[in-house]
matplotlib code that plots the C-alpha trace (Angstrom):
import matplotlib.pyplot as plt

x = [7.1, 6.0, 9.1, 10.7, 7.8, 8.1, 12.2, 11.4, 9.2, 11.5, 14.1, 12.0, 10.7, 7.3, 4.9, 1.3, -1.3, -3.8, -5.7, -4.9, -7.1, -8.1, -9.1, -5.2, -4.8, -4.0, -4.5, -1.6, -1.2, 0.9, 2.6, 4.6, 0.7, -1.2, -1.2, 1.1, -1.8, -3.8, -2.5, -4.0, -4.6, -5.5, -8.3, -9.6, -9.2, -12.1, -11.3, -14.5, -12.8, -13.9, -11.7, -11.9, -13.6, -11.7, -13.2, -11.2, -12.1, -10.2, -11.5, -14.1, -15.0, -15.1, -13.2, -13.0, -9.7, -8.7, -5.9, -4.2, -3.3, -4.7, -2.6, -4.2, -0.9, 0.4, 3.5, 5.6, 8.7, 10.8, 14.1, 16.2, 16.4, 13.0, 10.2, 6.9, 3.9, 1.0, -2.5, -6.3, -9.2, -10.3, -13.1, -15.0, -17.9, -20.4, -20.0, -16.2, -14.1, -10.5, -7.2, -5.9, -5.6, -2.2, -0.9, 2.9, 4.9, 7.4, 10.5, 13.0, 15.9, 18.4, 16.0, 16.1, 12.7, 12.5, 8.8, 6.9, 3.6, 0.4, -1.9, -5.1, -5.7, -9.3, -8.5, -8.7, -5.3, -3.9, -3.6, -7.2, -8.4, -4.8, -3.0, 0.5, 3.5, 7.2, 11.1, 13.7, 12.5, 9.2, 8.1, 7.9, 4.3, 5.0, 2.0, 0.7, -3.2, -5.9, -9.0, -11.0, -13.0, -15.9, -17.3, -16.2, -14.2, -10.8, -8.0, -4.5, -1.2, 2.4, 6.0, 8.8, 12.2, 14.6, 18.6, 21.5, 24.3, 24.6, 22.1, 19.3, 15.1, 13.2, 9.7, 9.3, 5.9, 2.6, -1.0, -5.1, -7.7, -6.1, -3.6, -0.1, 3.3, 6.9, 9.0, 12.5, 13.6, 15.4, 12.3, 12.1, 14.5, 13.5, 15.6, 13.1, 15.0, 16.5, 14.2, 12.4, 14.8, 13.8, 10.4, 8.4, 4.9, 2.2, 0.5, -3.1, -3.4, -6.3, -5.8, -9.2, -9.1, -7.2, -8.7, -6.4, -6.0, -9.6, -11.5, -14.2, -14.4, -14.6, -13.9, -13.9, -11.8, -13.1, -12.2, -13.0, -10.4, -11.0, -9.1, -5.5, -2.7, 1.0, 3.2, 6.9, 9.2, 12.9, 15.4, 17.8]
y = [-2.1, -5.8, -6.9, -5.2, -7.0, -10.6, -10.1, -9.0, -11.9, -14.5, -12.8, -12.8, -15.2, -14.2, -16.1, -16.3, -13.8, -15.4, -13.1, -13.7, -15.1, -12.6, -14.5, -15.4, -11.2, -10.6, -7.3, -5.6, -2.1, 0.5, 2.0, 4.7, 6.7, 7.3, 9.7, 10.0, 8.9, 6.4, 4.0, 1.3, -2.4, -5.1, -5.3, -1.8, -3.2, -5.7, -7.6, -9.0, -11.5, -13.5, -15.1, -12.3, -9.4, -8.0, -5.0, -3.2, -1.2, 0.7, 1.9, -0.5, 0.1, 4.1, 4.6, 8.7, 10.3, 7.4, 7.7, 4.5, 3.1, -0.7, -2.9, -6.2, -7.8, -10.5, -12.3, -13.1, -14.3, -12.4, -13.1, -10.7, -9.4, -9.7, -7.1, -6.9, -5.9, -5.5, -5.1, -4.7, -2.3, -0.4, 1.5, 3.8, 3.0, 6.7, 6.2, 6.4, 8.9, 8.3, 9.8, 8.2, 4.6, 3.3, 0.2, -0.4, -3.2, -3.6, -5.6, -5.3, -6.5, -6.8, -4.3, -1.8, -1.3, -0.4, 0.9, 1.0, 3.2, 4.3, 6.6, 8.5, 11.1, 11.8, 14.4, 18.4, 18.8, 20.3, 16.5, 16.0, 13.7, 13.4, 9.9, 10.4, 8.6, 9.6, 8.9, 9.1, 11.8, 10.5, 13.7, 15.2, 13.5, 13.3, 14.3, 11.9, 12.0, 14.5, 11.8, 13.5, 11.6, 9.2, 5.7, 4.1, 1.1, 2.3, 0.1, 0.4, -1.1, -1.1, -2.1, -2.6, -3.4, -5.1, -5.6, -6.8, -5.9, -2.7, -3.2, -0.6, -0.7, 1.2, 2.6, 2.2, 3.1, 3.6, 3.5, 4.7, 3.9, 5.6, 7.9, 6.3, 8.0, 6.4, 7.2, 5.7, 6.4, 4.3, 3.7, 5.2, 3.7, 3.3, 1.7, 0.2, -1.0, -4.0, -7.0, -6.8, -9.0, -9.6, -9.5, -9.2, -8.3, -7.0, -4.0, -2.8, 0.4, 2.2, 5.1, 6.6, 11.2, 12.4, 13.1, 16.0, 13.4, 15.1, 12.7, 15.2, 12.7, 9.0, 8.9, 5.0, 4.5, 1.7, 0.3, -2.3, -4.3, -6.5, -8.7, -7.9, -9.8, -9.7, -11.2, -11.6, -11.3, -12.4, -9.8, -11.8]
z = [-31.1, -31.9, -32.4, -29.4, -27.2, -29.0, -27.9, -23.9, -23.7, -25.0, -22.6, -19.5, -17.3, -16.2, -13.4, -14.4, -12.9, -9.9, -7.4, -4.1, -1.9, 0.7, 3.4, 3.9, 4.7, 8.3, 10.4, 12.3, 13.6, 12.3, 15.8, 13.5, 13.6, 16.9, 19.5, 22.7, 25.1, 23.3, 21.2, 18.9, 19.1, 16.9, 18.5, 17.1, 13.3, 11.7, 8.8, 6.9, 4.4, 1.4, -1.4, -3.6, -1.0, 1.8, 4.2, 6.4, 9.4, 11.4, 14.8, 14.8, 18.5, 17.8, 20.6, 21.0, 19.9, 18.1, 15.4, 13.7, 10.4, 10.0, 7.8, 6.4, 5.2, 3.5, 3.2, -0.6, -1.3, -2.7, -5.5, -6.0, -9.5, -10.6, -11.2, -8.7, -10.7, -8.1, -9.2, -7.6, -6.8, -4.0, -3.2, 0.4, 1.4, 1.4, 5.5, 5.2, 8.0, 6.1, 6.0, 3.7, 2.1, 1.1, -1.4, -0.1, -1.4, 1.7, 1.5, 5.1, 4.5, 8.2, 9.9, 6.6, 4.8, 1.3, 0.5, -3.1, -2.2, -3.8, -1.1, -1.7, 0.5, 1.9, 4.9, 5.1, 3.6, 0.3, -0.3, -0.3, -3.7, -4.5, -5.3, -4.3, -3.3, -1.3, -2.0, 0.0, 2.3, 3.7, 4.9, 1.5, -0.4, -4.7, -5.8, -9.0, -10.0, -8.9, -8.6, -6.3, -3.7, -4.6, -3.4, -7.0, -7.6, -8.3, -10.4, -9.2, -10.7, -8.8, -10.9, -8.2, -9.7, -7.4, -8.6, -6.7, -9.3, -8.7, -5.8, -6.1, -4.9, -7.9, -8.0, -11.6, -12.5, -11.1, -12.5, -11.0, -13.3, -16.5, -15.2, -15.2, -14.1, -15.1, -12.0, -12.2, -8.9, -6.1, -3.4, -0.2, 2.6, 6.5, 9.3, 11.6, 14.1, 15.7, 15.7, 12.5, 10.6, 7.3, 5.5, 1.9, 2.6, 0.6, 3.0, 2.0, 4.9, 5.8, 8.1, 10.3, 9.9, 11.9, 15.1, 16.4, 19.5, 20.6, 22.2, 20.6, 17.9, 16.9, 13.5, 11.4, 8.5, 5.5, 2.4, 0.3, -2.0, -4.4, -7.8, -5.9, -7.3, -7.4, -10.5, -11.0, -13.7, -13.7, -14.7, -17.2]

ax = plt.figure().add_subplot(projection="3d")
ax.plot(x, y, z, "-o")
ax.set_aspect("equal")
plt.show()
C-alpha cells in the first residue's frame, strides 16, 4: 500500500489544505422550500461570522408558519478534471428546531446543477438521526450513517470527482465522524432554469422543522460550523 501511495502522489497534483475564512460566507434563500403563502427572505436568515466560527439562523424573526432552507455560501473555482475534497465540523445548539442540515458542493454548469450532498435529518420522519444523501432521483433520500441527534461537534468529509473525457459528476465517497461510505456514482442532476448561468459554490444549508405551513408554530433552525475547507487535486 506504501508504494501504491508514494506512486499517486508523484502522479497528482494536490493544493495545500487552508480553512476558509468564514466571514467571506454569504446568506441566500433556498426558494425550492417554503410554503405557497409565505415565502422567505434574506432578511429571515442571521449569519454570526468569525474567521474560523460561522452561526446560522434561520427564521431569525420567528415569523409564524415559517418554512425555508438558509444557505451561507461561498464561491470556488472550479477545473475540470480534478477531485474536491471538502472538510469541516458542525454542530446544534440544545435550543435547535431543525429539519435538517445539508453540506452540498454545487457546480451549474449553463443553468444544469450537479449536487454532491451530506444531510442530517432532525424532523419527525423515518429519517430522523440519519446522515443521508440522493442521486439522480432527488426525491428518493440514500440512507448512510445512523448518528442520532446530539448537540456534539460532528466531522464531516466530501470527495467530488469531476471529468470531462468521458464527462461524468461523481460522488465518490463520503465520511461523519468515523463512518465512511464509498459511493461511486454519477451525482444528482437539476435543471434550474434559465438565468442561473454558471456557478461553483460551496453551500452549508440549514433548514427550520417543518411547520406544516401552520402559523401555529414558529420554529428556528441553528447550526454551528467550524475548520471547513475545500482542497483540490488534479486528475493526470
Amino acid at each position: 500500500m506504501a508504494c501504491s501511495g508514494e506512486k499517486t502522489k508523484a502522479a497528482l497534483s494536490i493544493e495545500p489544505v487552508e480553512n476558509f475564512d468564514l466571514t467571506e460566507f454569504n446568506a441566500s434563500v433556498d426558494e425550492s422550500v417554503g410554503c405557497p403563502d409565505l415565502h422567505p427572505v434574506v432578511d429571515d436568515i442571521y449569519l454570526d461570522k468569525h474567521p474560523n466560527l460561522l452561526f446560522v439562523t434561520s427564521n431569525v424573526n420567528k415569523t409564524p408558519g415559517l418554512y425555508m432552507n438558509s444557505i451561507a455560501s461561498r464561491p470556488l473555482e472550479f477545473v475540470d478534471d480534478s477531485i474536491y475534497t471538502v472538510r469541516g465540523e458542525w454542530r446544534v445548539p440544545e435550543d435547535v428546531q431543525n429539519q435538517q442540515i445539508d453540506i452540498n458542493l454545487q457546480l451549474v454548469e449553463n443553468d444544469i446543477e450537479s449536487h454532491d450532498e451530506i444531510l442530517w435529518d432532525h424532523g419527525e420522519t423515518s429519517l430522523n438521526g440519519w446522515v443521508w444523501t440522493r442521486f439522480q432521483d432527488l426525491t428518493l433520500p440514500e440512507k448512510l450513517f445512523h448518528i442520532g441527534i446530539d448537540h456534539n461537534w460532528h466531522t464531516f468529509q466530501l470527495v467530488a470527482r469531476y471529468q470531462s473525457n468521458p464527462r461524468r459528476r461523481i460522488m465518490q465517497s463520503m465520511m461523519v465522524d468515523d463512518y465512511f461510505s464509498v459511493l461511486n456514482k454519477d451525482m444528482g442532476i437539476l435543471d434550474k432554469g434559465a438565468g442561473w448561468g454558471s456557478s461553483f459554490m460551496l453551500l452549508l444549508e440549514t433548514t427550520n422543522k417543518y411547520t406544516n405551513c401552520s402559523t401555529d408554530y414558529n420554529f428556528v433552525g441553528k447550526s454551528f460550523w467550524r475548520n471547513v475547507s475545500v482542497q483540490r487535486t488534479s486528475i493526470p
